[in-house]
Jmol script that loads the backbone (N, CA, C; Angstrom):
load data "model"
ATOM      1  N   UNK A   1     192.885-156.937-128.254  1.00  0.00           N
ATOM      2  CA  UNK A   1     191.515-157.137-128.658  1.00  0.00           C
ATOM      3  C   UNK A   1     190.691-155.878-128.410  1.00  0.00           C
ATOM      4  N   UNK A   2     191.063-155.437-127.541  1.00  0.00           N
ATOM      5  CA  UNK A   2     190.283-154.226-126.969  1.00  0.00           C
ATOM      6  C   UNK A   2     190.317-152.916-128.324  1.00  0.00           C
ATOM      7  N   UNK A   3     191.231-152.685-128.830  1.00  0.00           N
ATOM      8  CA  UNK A   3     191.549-151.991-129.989  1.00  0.00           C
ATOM      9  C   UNK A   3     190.701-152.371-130.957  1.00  0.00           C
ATOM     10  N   UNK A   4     190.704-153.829-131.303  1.00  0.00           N
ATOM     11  CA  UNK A   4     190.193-154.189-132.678  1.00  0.00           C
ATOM     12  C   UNK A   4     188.786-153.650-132.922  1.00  0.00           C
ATOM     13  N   UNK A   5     188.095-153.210-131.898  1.00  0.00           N
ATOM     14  CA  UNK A   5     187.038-152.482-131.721  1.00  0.00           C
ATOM     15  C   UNK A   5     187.061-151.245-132.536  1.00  0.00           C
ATOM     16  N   UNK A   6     188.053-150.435-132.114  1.00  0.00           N
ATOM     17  CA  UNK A   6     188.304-148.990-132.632  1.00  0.00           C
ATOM     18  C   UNK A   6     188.503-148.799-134.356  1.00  0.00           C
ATOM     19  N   UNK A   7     189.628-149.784-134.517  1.00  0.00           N
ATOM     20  CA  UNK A   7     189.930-149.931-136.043  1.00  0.00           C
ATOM     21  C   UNK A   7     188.522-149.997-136.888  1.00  0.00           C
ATOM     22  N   UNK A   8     188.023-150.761-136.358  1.00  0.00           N
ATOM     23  CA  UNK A   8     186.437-151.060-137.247  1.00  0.00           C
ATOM     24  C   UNK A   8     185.280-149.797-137.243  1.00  0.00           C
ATOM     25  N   UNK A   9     185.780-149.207-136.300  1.00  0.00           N
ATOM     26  CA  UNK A   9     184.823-147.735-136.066  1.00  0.00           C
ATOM     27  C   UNK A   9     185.081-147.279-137.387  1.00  0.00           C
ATOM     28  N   UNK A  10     186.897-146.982-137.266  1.00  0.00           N
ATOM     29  CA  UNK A  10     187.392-145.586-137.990  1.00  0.00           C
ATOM     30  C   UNK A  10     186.877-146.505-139.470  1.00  0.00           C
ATOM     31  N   UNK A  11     187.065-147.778-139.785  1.00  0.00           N
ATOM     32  CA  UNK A  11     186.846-148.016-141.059  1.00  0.00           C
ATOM     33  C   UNK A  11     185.635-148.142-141.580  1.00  0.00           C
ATOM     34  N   UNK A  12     184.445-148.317-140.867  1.00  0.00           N
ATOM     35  CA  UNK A  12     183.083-148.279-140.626  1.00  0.00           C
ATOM     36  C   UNK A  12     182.543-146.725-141.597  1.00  0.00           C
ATOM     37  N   UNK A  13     183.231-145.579-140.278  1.00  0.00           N
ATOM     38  CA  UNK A  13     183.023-144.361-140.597  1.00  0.00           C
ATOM     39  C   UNK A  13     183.308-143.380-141.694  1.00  0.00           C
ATOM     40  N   UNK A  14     184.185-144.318-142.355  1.00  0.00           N
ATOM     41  CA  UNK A  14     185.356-143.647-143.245  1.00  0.00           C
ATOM     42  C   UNK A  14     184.371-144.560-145.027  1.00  0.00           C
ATOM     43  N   UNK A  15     183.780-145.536-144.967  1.00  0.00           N
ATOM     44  CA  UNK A  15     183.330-146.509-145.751  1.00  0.00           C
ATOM     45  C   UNK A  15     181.876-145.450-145.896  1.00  0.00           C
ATOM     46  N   UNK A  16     181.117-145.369-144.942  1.00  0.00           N
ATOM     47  CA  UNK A  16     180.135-144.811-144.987  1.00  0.00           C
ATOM     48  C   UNK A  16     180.087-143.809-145.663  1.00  0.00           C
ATOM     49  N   UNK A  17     181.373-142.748-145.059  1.00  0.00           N
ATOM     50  CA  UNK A  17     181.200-141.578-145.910  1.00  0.00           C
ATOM     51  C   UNK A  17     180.847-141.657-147.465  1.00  0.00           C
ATOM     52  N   UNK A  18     182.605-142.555-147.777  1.00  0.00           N
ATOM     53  CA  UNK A  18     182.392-142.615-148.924  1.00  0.00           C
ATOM     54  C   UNK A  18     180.831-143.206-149.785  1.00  0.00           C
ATOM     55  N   UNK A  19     180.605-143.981-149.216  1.00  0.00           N
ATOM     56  CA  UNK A  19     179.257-144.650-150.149  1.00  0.00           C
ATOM     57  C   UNK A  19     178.300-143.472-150.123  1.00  0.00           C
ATOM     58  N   UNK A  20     178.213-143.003-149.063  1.00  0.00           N
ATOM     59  CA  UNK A  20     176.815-141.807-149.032  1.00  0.00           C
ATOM     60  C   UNK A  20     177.508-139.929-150.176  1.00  0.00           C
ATOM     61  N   UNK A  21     178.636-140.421-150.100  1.00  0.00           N
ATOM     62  CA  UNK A  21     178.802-139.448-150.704  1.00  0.00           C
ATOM     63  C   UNK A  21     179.303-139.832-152.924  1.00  0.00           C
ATOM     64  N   UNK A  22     179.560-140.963-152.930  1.00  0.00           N
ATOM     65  CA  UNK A  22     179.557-141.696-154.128  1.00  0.00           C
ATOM     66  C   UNK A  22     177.862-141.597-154.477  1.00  0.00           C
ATOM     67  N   UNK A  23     177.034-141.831-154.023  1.00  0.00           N
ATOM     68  CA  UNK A  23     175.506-141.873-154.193  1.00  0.00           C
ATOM     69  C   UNK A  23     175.107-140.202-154.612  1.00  0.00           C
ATOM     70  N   UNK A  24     175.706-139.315-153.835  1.00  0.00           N
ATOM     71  CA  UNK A  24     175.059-138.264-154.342  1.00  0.00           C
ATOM     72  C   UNK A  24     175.841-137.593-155.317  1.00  0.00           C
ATOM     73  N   UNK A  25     176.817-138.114-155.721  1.00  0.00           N
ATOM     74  CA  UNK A  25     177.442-137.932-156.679  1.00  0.00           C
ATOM     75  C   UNK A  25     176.520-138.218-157.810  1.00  0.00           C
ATOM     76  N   UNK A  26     176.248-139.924-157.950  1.00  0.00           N
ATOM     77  CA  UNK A  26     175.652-140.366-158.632  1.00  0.00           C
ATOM     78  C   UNK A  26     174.022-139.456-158.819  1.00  0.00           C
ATOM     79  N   UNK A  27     174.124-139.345-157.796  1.00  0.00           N
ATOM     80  CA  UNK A  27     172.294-138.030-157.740  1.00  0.00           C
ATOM     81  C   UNK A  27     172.479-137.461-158.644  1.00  0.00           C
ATOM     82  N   UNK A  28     173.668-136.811-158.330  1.00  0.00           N
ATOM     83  CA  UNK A  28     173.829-135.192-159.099  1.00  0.00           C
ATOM     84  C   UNK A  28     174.057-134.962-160.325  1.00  0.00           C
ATOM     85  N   UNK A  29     174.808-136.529-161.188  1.00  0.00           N
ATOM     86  CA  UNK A  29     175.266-136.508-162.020  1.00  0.00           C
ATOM     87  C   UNK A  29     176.444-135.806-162.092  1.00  0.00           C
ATOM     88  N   UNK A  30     177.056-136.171-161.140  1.00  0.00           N
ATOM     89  CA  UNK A  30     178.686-135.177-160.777  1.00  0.00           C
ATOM     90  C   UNK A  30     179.630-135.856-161.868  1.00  0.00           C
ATOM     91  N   UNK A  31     180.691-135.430-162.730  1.00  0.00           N
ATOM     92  CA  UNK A  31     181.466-135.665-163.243  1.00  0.00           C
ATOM     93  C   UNK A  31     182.835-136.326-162.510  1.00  0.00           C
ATOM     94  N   UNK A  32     183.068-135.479-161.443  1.00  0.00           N
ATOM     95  CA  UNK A  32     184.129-135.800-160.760  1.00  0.00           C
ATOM     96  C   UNK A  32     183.686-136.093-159.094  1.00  0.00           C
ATOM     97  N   UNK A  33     184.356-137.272-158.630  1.00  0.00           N
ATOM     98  CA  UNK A  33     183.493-137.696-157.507  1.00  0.00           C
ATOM     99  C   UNK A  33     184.121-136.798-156.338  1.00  0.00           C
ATOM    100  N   UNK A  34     183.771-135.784-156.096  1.00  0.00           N
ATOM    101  CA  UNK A  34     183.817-134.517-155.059  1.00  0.00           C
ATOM    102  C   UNK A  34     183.537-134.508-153.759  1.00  0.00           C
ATOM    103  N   UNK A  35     182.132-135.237-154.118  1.00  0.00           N
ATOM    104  CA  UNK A  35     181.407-135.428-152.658  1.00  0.00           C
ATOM    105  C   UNK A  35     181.799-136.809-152.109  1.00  0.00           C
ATOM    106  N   UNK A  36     182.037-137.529-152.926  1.00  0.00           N
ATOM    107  CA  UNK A  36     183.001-138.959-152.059  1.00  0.00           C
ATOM    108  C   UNK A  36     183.794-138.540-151.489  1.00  0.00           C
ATOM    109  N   UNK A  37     184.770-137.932-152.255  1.00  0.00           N
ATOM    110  CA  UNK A  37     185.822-137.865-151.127  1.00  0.00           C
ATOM    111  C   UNK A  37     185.584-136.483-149.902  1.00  0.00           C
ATOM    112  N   UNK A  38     184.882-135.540-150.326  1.00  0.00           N
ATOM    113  CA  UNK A  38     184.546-135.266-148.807  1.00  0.00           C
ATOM    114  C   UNK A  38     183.991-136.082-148.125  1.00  0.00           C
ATOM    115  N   UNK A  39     182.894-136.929-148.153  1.00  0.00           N
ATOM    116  CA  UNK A  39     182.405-137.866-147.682  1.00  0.00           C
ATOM    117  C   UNK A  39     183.208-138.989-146.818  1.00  0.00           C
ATOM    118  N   UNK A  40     184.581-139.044-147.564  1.00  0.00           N
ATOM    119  CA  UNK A  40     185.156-140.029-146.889  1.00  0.00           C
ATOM    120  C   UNK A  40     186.193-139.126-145.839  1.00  0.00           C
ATOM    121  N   UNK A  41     186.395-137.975-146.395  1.00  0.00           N
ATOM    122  CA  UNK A  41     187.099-137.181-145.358  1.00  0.00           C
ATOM    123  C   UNK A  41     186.470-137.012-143.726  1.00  0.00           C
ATOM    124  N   UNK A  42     184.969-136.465-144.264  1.00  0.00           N
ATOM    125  CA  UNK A  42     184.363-136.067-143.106  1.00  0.00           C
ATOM    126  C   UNK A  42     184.090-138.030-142.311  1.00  0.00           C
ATOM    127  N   UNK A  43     183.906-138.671-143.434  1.00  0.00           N
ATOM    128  CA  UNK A  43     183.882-139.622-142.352  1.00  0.00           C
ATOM    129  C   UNK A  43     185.598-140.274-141.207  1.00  0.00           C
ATOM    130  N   UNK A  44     186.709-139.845-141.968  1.00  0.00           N
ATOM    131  CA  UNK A  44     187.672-140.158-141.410  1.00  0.00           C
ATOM    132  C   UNK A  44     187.671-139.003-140.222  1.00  0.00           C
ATOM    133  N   UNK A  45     187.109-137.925-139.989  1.00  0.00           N
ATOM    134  CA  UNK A  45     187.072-137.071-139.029  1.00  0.00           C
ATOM    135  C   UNK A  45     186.635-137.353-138.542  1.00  0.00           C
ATOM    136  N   UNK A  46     184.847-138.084-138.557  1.00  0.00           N
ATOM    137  CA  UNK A  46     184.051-138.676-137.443  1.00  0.00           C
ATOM    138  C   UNK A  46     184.917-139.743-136.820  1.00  0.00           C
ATOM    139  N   UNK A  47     185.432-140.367-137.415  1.00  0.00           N
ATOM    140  CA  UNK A  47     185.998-141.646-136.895  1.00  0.00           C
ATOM    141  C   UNK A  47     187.355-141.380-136.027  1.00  0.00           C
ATOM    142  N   UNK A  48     187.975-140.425-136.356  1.00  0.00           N
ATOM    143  CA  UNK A  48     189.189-140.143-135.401  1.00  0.00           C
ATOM    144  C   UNK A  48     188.626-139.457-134.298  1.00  0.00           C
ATOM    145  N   UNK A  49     187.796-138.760-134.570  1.00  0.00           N
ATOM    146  CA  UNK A  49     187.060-138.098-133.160  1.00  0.00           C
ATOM    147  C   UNK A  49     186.317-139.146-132.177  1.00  0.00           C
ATOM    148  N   UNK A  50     186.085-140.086-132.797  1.00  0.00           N
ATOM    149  CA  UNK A  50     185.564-141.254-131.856  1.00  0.00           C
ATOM    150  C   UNK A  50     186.241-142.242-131.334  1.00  0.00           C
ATOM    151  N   UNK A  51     187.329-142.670-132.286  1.00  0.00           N
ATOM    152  CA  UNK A  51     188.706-143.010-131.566  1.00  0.00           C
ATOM    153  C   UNK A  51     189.386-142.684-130.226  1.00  0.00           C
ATOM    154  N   UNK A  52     189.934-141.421-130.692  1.00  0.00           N
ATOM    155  CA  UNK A  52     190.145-140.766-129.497  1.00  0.00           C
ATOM    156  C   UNK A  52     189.326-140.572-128.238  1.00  0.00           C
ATOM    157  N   UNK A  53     188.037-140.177-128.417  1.00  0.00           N
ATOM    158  CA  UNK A  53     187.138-140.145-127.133  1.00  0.00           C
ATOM    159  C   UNK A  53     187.166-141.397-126.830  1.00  0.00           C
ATOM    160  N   UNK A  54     187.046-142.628-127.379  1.00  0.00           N
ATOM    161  CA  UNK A  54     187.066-144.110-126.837  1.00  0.00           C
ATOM    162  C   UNK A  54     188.558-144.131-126.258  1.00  0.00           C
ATOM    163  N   UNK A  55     189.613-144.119-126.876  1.00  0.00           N
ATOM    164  CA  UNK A  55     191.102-144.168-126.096  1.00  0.00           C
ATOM    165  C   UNK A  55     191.358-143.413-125.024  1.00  0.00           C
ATOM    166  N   UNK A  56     190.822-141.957-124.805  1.00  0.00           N
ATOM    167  CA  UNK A  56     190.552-141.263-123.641  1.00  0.00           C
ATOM    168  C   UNK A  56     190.089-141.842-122.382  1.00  0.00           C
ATOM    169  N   UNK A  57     188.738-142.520-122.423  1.00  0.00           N
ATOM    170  CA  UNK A  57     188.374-143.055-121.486  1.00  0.00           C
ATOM    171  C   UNK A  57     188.151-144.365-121.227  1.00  0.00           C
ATOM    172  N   UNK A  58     189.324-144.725-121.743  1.00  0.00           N
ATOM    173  CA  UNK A  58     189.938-146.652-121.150  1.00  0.00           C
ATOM    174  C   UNK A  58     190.791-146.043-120.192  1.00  0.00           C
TER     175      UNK A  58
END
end "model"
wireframe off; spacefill off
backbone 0.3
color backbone group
């Protein structure tokens, strides 16, 4: 149970990206969705970096 916490971070963080970065896609009138998937990259980075600092200090 203690985990099921973490999973929801990384998928939290990783969801976010993408939507905030699908939106400025949509801003920009981007052809190809670019900034989603950095968006979802940088959010899978936030989220493993917070993972880990949470698994660190259990």
């Amino acid at each position: 149970m203690r985990f099921a916490g973490l999973g929801t971070t990384l998928a939290a963080s990783i969801g976010l990206g993408a939507i905030g970065g699908r939106k400025l896609d949509e801003y920009f009138a981007l052809e190809k969705p670019l900034v989603t998937a950095a968006g979802a990259l940088l959010g899978l980075a936030i989220g493993m970096w917070s993972v880990l600092r949470n698994i660190k200090s259990m």
